[in-house]
ROSE-4610 file (N, C-alpha, C; in Angstrom, 1 decimal, always signed):
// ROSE-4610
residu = [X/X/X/X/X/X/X/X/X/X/X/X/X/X/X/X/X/X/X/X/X/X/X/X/X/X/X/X/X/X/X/X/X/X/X/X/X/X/X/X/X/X/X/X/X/X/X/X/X/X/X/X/X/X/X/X/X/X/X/X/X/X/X/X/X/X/X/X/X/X/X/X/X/X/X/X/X/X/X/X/X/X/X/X/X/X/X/X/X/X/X/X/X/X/X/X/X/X/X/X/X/X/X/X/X/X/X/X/X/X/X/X/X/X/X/X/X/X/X/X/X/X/X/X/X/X/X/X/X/X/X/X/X/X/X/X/X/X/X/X/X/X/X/X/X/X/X/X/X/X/X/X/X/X/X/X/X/X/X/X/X/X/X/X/X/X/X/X/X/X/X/X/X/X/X/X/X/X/X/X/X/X/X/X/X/X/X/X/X/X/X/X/X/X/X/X/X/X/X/X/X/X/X/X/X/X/X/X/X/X/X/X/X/X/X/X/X/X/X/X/X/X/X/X/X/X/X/X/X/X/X/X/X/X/X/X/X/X/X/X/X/X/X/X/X/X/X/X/X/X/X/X/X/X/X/X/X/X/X/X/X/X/X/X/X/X/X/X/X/X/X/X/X/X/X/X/X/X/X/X/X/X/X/X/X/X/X/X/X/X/X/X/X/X/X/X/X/X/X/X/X/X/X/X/X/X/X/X/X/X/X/X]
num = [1/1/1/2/2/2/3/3/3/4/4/4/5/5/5/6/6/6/7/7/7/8/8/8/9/9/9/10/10/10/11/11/11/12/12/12/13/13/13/14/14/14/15/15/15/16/16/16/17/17/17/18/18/18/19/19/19/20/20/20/21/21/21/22/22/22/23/23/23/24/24/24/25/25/25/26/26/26/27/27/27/28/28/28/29/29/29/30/30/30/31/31/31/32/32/32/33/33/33/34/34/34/35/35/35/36/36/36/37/37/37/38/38/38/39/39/39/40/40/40/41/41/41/42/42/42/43/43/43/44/44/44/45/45/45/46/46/46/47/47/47/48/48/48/49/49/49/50/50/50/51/51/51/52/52/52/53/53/53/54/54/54/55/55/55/56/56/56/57/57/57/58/58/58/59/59/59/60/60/60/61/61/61/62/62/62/63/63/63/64/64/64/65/65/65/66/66/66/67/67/67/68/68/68/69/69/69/70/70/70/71/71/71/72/72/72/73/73/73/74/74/74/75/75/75/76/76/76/77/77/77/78/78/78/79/79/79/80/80/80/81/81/81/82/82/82/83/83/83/84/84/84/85/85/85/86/86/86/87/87/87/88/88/88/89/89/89/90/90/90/91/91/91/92/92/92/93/93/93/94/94/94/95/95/95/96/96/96/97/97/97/98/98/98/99/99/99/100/100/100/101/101/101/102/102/102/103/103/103/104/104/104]
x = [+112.8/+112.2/+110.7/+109.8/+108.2/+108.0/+107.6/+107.2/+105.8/+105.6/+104.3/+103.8/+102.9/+103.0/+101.8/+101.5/+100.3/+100.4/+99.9/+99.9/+98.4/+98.8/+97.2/+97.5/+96.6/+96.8/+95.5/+95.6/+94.3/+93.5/+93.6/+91.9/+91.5/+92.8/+92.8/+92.6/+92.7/+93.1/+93.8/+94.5/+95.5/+96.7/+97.4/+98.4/+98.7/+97.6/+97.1/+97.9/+97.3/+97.3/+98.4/+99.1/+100.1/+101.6/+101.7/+102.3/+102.6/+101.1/+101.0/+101.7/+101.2/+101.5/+103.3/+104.1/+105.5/+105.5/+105.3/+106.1/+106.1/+105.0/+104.9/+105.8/+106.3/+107.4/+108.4/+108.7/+110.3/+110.9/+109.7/+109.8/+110.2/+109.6/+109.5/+110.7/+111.0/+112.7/+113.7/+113.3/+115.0/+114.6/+113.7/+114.2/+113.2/+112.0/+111.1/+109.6/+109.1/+107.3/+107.0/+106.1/+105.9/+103.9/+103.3/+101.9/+101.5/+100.5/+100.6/+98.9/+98.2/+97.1/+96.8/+96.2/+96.0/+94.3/+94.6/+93.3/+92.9/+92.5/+91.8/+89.9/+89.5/+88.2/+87.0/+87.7/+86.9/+87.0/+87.7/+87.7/+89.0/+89.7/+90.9/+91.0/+92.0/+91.6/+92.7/+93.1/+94.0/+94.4/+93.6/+93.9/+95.0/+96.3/+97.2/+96.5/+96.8/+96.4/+97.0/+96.5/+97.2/+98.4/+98.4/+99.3/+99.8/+99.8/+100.8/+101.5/+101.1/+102.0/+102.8/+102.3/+103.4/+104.5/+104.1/+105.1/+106.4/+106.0/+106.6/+107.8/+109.0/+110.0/+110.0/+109.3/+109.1/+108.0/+107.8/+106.4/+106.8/+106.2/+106.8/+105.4/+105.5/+103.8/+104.2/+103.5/+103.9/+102.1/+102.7/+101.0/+101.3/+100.1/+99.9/+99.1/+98.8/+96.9/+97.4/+96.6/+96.9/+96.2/+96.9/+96.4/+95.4/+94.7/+94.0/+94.5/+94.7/+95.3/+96.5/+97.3/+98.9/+99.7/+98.7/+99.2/+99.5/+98.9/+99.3/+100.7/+101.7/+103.2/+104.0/+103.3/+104.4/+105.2/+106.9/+107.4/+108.2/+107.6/+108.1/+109.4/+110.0/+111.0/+110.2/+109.8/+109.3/+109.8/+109.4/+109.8/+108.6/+108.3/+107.3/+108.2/+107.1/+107.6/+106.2/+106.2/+105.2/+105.1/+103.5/+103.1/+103.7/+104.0/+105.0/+106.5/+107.2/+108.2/+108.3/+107.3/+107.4/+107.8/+106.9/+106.4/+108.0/+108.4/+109.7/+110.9/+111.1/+112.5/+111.8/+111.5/+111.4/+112.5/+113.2/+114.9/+115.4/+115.0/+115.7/+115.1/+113.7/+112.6/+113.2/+113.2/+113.7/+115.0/+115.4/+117.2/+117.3/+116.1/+116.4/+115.8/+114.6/+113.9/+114.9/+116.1/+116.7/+118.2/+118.2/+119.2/+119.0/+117.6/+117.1/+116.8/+116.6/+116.6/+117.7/+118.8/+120.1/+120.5/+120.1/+120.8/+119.9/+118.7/+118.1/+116.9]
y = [+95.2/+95.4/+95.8/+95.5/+95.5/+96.9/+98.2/+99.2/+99.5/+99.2/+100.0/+101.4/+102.0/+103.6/+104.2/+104.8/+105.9/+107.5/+107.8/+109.4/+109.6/+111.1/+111.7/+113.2/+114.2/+115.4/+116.1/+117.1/+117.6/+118.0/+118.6/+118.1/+116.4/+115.9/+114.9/+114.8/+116.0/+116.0/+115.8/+117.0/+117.3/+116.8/+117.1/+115.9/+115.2/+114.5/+113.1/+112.3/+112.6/+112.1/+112.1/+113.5/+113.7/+113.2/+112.8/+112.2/+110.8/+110.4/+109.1/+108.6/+109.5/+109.2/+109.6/+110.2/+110.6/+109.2/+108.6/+107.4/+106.4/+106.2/+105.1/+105.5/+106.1/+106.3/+106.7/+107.1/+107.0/+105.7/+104.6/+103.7/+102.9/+102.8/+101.9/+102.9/+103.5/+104.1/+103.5/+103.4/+102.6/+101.4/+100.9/+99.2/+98.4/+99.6/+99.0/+98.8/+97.6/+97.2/+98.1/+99.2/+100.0/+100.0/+100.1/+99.9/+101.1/+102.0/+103.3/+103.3/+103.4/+103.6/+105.2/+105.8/+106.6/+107.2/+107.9/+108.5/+110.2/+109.8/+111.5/+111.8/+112.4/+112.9/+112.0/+111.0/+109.8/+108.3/+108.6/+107.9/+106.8/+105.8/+104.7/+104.1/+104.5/+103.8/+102.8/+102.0/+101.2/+100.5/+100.0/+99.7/+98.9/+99.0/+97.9/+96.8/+95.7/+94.2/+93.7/+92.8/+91.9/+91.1/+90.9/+90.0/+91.3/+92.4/+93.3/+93.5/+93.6/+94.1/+92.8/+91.6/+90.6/+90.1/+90.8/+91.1/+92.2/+93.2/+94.6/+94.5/+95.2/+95.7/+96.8/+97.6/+98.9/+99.4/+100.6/+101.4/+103.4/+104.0/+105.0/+105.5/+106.5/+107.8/+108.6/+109.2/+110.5/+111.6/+111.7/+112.6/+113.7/+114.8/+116.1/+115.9/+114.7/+114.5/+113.0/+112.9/+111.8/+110.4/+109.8/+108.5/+107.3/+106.8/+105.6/+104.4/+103.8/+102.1/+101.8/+103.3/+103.3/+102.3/+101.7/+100.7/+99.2/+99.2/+97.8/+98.2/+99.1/+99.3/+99.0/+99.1/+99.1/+97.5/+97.7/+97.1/+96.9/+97.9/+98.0/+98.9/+98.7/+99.4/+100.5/+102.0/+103.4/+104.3/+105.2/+106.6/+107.2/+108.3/+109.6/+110.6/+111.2/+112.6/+113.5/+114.7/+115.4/+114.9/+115.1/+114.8/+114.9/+116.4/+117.5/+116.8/+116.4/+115.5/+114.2/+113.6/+112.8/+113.5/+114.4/+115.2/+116.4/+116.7/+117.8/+117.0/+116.3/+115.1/+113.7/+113.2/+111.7/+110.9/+110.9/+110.3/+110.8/+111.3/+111.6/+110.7/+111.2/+109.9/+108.8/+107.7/+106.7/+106.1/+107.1/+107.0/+106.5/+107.2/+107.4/+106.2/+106.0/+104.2/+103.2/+103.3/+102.1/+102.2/+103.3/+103.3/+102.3/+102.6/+102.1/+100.7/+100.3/+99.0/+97.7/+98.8/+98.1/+97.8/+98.9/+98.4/+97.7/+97.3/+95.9/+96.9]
z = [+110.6/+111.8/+111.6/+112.3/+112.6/+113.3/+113.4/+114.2/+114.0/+114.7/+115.4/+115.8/+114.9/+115.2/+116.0/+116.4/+117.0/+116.8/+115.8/+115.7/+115.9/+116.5/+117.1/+117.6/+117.0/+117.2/+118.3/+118.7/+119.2/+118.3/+117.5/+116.8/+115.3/+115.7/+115.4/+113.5/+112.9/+111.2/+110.5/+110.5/+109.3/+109.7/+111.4/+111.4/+111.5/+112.1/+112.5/+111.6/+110.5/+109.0/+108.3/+108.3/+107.8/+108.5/+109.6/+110.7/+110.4/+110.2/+109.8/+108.8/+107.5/+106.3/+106.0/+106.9/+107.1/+107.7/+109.1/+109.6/+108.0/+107.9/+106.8/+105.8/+104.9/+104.1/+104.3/+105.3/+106.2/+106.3/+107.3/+107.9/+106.4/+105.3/+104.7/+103.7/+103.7/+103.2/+103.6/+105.1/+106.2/+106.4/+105.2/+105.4/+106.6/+107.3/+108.0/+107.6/+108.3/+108.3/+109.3/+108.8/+109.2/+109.5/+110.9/+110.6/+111.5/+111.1/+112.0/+112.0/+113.3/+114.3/+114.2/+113.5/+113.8/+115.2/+115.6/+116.7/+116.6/+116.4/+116.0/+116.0/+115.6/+115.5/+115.1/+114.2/+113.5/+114.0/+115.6/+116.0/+115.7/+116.6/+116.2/+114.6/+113.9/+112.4/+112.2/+111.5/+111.2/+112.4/+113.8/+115.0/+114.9/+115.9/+116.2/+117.0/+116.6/+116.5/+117.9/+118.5/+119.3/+118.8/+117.8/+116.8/+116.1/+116.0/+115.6/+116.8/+118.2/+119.2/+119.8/+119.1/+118.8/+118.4/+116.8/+115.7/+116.3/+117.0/+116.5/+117.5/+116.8/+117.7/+118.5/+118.4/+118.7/+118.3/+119.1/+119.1/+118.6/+118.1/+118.1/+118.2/+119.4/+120.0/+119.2/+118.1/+117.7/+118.3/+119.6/+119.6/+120.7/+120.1/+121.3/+122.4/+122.5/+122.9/+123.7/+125.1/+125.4/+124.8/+124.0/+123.6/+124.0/+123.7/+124.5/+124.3/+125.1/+124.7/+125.2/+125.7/+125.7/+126.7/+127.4/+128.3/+127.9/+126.6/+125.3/+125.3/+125.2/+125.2/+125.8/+127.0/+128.5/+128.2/+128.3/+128.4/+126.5/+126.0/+124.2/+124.5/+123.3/+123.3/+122.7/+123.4/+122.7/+122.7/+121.4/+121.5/+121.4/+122.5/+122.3/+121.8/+120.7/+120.2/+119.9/+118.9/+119.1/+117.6/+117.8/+116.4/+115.0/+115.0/+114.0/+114.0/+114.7/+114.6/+113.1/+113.1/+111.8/+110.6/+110.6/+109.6/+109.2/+110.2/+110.2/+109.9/+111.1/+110.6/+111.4/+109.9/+110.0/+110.3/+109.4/+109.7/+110.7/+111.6/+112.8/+114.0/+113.6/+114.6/+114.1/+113.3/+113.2/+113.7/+113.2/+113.5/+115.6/+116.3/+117.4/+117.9/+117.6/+117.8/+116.8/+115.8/+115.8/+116.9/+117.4/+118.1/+119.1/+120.0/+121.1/+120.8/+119.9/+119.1/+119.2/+119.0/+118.8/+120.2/+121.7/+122.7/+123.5/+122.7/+123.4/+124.5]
């Protein structure tokens, strides 16, 4: 599976980052293409693609902070959680976007 990520914190640093860097090695533990957007202080980095929100099965928000763009989703299979979520239990976030996965 293809997921699509967005992590974003309010001051847009350390979890941003660390959120990030948790979806991507979770995702890519359980067997997923994992591409994660981060938004924070330095502005949108790693932007999801037109052709990534083509590709993807799913979307997973991991943010405290309202996101920009979030209406590229509507109609994805998504999970919002808080930022700190990746980072605490990743396999749990996952676990919950392939559930939502499997019932279409």
């Amino acid at each position: 599976m293809y997921i699509v990520c967005v992590a974003a914190c309010p001051t847009g640093v350390a979890h941003t980052y660390m959120a990030a860097e948790s979806l991507e090695v979770t995702g890519k533990q359980r067997g997923h293409e994992v591409k994660v957007e981060t938004q924070g202080s330095m502005g949108a980095e790693n932007e999801i693609t037109a052709d990534d929100l083509m590709r993807a099965d799913a979307v997973i928000i991991a943010a405290d902070v309202a996101i920009s763009g979030k209406e590229r989703f509507d109609g994805m299979i998504k999970l919002e959680c808080s930022v700190s979520d990746p980072i605490k239990f990743g396999d749990a976030v996952f676990e919950a976007v392939e559930k939502e996965m499997s019932h279409g």
